[in-house]
PAVEXLUM-993304 format. One record per atom (N, C-alpha, C, O): residue number from 1; x, y, z; residue in one letter. Coordinates in steps of 0.2 Angstrom, whole numbers, plus 5000, padded with zeros to 4 digits. Each point is the difference from the previous one (the first is absolute). Layout:
BEGIN
  num     u     v     w  residuo
  NUM     X     Y     Z        A
...
END
This chain:
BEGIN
  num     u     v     w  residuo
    1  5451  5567  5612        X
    1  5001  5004  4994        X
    1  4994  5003  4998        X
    1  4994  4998  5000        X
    2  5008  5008  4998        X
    2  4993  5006  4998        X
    2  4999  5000  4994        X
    2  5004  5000  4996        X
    3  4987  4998  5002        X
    3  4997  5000  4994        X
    3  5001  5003  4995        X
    3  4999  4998  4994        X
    4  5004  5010  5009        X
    4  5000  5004  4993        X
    4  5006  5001  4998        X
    4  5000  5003  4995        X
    5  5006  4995  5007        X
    5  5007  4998  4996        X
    5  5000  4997  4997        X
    5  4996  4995  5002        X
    6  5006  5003  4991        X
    6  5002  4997  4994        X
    6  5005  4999  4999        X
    6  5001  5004  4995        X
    7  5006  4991  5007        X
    7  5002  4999  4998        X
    7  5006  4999  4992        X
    7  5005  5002  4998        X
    8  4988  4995  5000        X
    8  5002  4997  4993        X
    8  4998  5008  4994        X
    8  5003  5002  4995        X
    9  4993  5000  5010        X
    9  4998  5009  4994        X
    9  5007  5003  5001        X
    9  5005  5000  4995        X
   10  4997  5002  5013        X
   10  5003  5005  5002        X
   10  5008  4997  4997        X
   10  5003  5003  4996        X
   11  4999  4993  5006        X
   11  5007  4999  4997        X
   11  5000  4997  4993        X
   11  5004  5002  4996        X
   12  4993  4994  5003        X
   12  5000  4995  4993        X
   12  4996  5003  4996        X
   12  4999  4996  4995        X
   13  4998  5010  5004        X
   13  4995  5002  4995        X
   13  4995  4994  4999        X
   13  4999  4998  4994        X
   14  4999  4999  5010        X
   14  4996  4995  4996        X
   14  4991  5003  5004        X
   14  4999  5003  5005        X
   15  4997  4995  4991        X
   15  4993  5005  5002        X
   15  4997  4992  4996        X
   15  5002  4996  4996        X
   16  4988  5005  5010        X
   16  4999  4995  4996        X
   16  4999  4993  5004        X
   16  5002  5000  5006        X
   17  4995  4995  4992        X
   17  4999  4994  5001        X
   17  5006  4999  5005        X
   17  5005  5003  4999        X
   18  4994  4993  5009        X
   18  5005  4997  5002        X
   18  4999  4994  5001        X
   18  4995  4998  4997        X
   19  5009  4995  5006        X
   19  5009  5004  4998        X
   19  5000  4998  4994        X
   19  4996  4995  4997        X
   20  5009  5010  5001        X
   20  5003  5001  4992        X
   20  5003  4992  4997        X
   20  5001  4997  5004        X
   21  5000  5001  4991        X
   21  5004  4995  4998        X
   21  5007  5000  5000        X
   21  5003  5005  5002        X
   22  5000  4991  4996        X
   22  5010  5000  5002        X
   22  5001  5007  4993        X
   22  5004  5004  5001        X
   23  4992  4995  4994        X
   23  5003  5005  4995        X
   23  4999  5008  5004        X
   23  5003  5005  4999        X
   24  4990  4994  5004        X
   24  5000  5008  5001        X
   24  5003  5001  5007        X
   24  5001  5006  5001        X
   25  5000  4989  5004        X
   25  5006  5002  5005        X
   25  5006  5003  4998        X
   25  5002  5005  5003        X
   26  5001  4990  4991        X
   26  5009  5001  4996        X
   26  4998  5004  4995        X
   26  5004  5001  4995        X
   27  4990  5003  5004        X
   27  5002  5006  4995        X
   27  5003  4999  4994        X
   27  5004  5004  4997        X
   28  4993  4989  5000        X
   28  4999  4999  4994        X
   28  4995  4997  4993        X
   28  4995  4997  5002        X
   29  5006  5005  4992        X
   29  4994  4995  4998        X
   29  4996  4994  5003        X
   29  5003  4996  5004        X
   30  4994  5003  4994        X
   30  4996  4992  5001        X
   30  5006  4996  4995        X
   30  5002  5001  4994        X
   31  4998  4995  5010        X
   31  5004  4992  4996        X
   31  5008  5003  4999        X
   31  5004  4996  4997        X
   32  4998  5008  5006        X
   32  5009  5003  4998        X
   32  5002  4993  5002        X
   32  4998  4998  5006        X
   33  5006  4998  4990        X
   33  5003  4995  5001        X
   33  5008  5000  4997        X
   33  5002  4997  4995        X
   34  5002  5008  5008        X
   34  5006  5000  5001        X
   34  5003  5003  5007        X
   34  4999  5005  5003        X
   35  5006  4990  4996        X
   35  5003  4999  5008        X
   35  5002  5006  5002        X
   35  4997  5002  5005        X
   36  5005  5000  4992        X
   36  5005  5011  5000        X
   36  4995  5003  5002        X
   36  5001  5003  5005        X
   37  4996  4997  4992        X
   37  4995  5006  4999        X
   37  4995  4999  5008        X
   37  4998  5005  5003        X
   38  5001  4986  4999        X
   38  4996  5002  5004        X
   38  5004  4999  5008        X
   38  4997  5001  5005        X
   39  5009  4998  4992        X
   39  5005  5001  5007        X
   39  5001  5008  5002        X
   39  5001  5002  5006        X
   40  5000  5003  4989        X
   40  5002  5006  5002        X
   40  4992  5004  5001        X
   40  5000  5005  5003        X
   41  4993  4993  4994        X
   41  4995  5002  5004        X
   41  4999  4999  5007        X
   41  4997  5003  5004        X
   42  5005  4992  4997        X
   42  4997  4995  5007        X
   42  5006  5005  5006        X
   42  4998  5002  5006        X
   43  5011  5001  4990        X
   43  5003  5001  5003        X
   43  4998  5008  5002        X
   43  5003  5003  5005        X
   44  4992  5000  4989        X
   44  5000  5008  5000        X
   44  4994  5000  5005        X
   44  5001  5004  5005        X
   45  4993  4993  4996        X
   45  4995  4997  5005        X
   45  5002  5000  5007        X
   45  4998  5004  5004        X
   46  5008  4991  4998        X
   46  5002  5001  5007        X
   46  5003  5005  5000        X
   46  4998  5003  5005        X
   47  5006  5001  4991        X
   47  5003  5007  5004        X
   47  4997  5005  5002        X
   47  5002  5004  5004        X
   48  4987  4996  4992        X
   48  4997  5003  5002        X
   48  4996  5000  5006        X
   48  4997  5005  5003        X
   49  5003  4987  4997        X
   49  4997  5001  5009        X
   49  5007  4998  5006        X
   49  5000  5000  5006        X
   50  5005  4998  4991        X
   50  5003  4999  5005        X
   50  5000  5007  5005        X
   50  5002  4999  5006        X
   51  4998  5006  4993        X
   51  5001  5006  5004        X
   51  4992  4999  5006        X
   51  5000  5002  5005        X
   52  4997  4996  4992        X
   52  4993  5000  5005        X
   52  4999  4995  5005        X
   52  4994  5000  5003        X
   53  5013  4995  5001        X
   53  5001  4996  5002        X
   53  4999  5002  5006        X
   53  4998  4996  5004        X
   54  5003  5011  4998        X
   54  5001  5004  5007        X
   54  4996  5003  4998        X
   54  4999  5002  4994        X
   55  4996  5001  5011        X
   55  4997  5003  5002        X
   55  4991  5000  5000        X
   55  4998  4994  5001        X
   56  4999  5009  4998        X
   56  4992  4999  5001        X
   56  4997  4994  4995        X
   56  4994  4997  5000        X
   57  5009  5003  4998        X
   57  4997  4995  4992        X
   57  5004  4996  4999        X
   57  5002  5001  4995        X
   58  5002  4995  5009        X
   58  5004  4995  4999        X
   58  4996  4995  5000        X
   58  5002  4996  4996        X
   59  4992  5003  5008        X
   59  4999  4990  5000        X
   59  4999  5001  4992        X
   59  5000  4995  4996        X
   60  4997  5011  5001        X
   60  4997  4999  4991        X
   60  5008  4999  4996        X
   60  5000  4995  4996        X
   61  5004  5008  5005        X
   61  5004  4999  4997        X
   61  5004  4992  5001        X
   61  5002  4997  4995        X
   62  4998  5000  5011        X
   62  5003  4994  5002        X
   62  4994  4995  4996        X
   62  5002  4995  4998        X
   63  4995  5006  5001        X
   63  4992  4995  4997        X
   63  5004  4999  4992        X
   63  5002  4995  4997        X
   64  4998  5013  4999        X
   64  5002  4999  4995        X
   64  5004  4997  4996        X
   64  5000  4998  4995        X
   65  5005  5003  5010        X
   65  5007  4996  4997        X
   65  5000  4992  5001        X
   65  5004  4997  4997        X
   66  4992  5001  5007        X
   66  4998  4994  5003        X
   66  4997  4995  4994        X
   66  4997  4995  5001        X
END
């Protein structure tokens, strides 16, 4: 895997300190402590990298969702 890809910038907007914590994985506040809210971020998260499973950047994407 190549140094200057970014995963976490390029699909998840996250820039910054690695790796991110679970809130800035799931793209929400620190501390979101409802079930809903962190089930449909976790579910909007995989659709964005599920598309990266194939192709050049796949093993980043497979790590990801891991």
């Amino acid at each position: 895997m190549s140094n200057s890809f970014n995963p976490y910038q390029a699909w998840l907007g996250i820039a910054g300190r690695q790796p991110a914590n679970l809130y800035e994985l799931i793209g929400v506040p620190l501390f979101t402590n409802e079930p809903p809210v962190l089930a449909d971020a976790i579910d909007e998260r995989i659709s964005l990298i599920t598309p990266h499973l194939q192709g050049a950047n796949a093993a980043y994407a497979k790590q990801l969702l891991q």
